[in-house]
C-alpha positions in Angstrom: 94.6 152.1 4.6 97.2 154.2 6.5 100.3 153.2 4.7 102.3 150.7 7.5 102.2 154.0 10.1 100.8 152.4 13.2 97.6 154.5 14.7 98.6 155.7 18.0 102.0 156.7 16.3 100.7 160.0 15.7 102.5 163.0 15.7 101.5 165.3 19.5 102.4 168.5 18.1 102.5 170.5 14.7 106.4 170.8 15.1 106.4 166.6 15.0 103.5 166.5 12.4 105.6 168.9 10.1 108.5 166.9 10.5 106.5 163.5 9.7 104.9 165.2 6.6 108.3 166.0 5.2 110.2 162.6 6.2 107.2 161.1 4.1 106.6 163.6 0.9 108.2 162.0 -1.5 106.1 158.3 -0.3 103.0 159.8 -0.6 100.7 159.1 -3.8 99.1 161.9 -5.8 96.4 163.3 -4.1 97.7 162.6 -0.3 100.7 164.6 -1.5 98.4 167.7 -2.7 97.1 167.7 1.0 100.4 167.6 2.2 101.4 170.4 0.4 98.0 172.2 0.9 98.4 171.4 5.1 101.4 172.8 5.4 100.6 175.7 3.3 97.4 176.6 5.0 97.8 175.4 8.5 95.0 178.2 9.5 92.6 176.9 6.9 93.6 173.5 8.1 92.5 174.5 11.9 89.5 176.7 11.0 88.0 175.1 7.5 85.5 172.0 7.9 86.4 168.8 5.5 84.4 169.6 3.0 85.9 173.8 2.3 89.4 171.9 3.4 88.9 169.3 0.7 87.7 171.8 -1.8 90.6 174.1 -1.7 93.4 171.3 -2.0 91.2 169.7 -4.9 90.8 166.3 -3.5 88.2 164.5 -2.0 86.9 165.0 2.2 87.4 161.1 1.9 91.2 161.6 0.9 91.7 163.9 4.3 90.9 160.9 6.3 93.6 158.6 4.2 95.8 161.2 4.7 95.5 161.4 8.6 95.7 158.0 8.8 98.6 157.4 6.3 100.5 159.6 9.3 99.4 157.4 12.3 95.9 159.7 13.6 92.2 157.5 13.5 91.1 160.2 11.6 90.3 163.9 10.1 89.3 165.2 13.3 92.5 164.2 15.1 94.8 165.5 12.8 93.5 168.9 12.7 92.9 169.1 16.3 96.7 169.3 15.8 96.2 172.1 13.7 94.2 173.8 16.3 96.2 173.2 19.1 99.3 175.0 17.2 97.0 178.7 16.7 96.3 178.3 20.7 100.2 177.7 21.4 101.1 180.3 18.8 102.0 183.7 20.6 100.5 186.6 19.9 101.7 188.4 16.9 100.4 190.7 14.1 98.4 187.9 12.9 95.4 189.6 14.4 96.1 193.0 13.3 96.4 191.4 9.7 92.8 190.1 10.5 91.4 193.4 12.2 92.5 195.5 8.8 91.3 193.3 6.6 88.1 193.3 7.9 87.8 197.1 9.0 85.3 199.0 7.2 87.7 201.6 6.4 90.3 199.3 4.4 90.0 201.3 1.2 91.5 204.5 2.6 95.2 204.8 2.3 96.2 205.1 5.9 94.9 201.5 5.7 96.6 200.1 3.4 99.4 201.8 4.7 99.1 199.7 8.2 97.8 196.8 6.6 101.0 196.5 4.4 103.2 197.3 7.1 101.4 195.2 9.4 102.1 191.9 7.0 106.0 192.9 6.7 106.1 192.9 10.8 104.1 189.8 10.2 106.3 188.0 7.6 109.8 188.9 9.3 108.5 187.9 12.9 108.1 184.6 10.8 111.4 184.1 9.6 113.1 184.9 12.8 111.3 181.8 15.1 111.4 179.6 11.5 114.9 179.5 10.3 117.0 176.9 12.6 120.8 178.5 13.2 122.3 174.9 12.4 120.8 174.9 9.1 121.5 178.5 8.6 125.5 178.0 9.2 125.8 174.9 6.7 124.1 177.2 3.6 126.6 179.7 4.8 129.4 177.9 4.7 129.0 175.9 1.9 128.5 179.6 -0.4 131.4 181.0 1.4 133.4 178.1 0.0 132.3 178.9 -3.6 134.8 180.4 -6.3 131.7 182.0 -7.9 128.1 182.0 -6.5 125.4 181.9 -9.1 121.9 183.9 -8.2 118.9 182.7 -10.0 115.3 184.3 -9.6 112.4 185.2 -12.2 109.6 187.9 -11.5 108.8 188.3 -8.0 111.9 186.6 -7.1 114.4 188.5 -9.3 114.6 192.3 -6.8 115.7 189.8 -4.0 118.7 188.1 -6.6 119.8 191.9 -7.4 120.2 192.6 -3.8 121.9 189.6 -3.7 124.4 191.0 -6.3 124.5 193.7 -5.4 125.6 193.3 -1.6 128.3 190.0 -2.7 129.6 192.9 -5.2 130.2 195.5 -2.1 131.6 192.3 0.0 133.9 191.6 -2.9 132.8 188.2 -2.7 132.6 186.6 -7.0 129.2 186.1 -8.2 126.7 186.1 -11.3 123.3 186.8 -11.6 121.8 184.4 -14.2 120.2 186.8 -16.0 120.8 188.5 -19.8 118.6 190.5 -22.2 120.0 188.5 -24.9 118.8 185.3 -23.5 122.4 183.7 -22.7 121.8 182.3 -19.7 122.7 179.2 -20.2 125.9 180.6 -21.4 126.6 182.4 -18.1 125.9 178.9 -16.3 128.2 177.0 -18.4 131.1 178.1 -16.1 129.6 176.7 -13.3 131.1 173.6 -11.7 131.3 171.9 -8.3 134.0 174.6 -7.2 130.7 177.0 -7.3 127.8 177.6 -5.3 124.2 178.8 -6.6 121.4 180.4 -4.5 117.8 179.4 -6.1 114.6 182.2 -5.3 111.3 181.1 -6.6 107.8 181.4 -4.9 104.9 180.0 -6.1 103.7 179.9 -8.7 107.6 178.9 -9.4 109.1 180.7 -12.9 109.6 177.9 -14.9 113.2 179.3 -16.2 114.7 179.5 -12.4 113.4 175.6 -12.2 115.7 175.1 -15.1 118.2 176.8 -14.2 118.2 175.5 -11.0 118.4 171.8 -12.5 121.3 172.4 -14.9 123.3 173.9 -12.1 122.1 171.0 -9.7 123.1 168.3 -12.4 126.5 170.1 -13.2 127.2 169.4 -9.4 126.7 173.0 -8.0 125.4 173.0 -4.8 121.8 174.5 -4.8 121.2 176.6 -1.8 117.2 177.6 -2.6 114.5 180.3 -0.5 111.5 179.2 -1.6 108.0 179.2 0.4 106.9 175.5 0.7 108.5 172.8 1.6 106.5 171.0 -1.9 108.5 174.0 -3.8 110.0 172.1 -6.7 113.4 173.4 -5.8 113.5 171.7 -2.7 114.8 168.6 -4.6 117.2 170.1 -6.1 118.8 172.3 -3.6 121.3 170.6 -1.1 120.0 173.4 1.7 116.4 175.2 1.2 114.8 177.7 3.5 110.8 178.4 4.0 109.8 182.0 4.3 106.3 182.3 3.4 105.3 186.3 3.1 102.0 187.5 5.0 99.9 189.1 2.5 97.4 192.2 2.5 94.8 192.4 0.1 96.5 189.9 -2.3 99.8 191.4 -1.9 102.8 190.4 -0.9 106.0 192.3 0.1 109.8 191.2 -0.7 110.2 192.1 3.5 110.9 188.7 5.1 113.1 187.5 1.9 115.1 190.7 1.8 116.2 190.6 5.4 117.1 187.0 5.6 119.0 187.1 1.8 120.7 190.4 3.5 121.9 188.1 6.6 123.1 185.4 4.4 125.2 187.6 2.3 127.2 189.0 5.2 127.0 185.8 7.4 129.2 184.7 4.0 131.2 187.6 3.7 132.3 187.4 7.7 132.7 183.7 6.5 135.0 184.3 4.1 136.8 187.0 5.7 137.8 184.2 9.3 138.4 181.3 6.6 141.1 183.2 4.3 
């Protein structure tokens, strides 16, 4: 089966396969959707793993990897992540392989190591977001909040430091705005002013609050535009937002740092504050 995608059709490069995947996400049935998510999650797993630790991880079956490839236009498994492997030998070098070199260094319990391995992911994770984030995409999110009367921030756990930078920097740009957020559990109060004359910006990483995916669809269905950062493309909030951004934090040891996601919500915040400032 491959889904009417003619074989030969194939996608040449990850940038093409990437764009495929997403032009087809919301086509794809169940369990070719969780490798979809998990491929473009994990693309070094997806170049270094064999079928069987591939299919494992993404919980499907190795014989669900080959519908998948086909269902995108390759003969097979093998094709598609020879893709996969192409795009870690066209990949520059980066801090990838000090990431790799800590992790693995015998001394990695000491805290000068820790100390370079977390620094190490945060050089990492904003080399990232400078090559990912397209400029075109970038200038619609900003001008749509810059247009706002109000713009709402929502974010849960992990997500929430990133919304109170947020805040806090529209506050000193004296540009309106309201974190969705209350002790007293009147959020939905404080989004009950919001209409299409607003904007919203949406954080949530994996594994996704469950309250900013609320909030995020009442402001959506009260036509607000949803601008989201999220980490996969499979976030649920990429439905619901009218422009979403990727930034997907290296980690060290488990953890992740707020590096990449504070340095691209800091350059949308002024990019809307210069915004505002040429447009008034």
């Amino acid at each position: 089966m491959n889904d009417g995608v003619n074989t030969g059709d194939a996608p040449k490069n990850f940038h093409s396969l990437r764009e495929r995947i997403l032009e087809r996400r919301n086509l794809f049935p169940k369990r070719l959707s969780q490798v979809a998510a998990f491929a473009l999650d994990n693309p070094d797993e997806m170049a270094f793993g064999t079928a069987a630790s591939i299919a494992a991880r993404a919980h499907v079956q190795p014989s669900t990897l080959v519908r998948f490839a086909q269902s995108i236009g390759y003969a097979g498994f093998s094709d598609l992540q020879a893709v996969f492997r192409e795009r870690l030998r066209e990949r520059p070098s980066t801090y990838d392989e000090r990431l790799q070199a800590l992790r693995s260094d015998a001394s990695r319990d000491s805290s000068a190591a820790i100390l370079g391995g977390v620094i190490a992911a945060a050089q990492y994770s904003v080399e990232s977001v400078s090559s990912a984030i397209g400029t075109q995409a970038f200038e619609k999110a900003v001008k749509a909040l810059a247009a706002a009367e109000t713009i709402f921030l929502v974010a849960q756990r992990r997500s929430f430091p990133i919304a109170s930078y947020l805040a806090y920097t529209f506050g000193k740009l004296k540009v309106r705005n309201q974190l969705v957020s209350s002790p007293f559990g009147i959020e939905s109060e404080q989004m009950s002013f919001a209409t299409s004359r607003d904007a919203a910006i949406a954080i949530s990483f994996s594994p996704y609050a469950a309250p900013s995916m609320e909030h995020a669809r009442v402001l959506s269905q009260a036509g607000v535009p949803v601008v989201s950062i999220t980490d996969s493309a499979f976030s649920p909030l990429v439905p619901l937002s009218k422009h979403w951004f990727e930034i997907a934090e290296a980690d060290f040891a488990g953890f992740r740092s707020l590096s990449a996601s504070i340095a691209f919500a800091l350059a949308l915040a002024i990019a809307v504050g210069e915004e505002r400032t040429r447009t008034k």
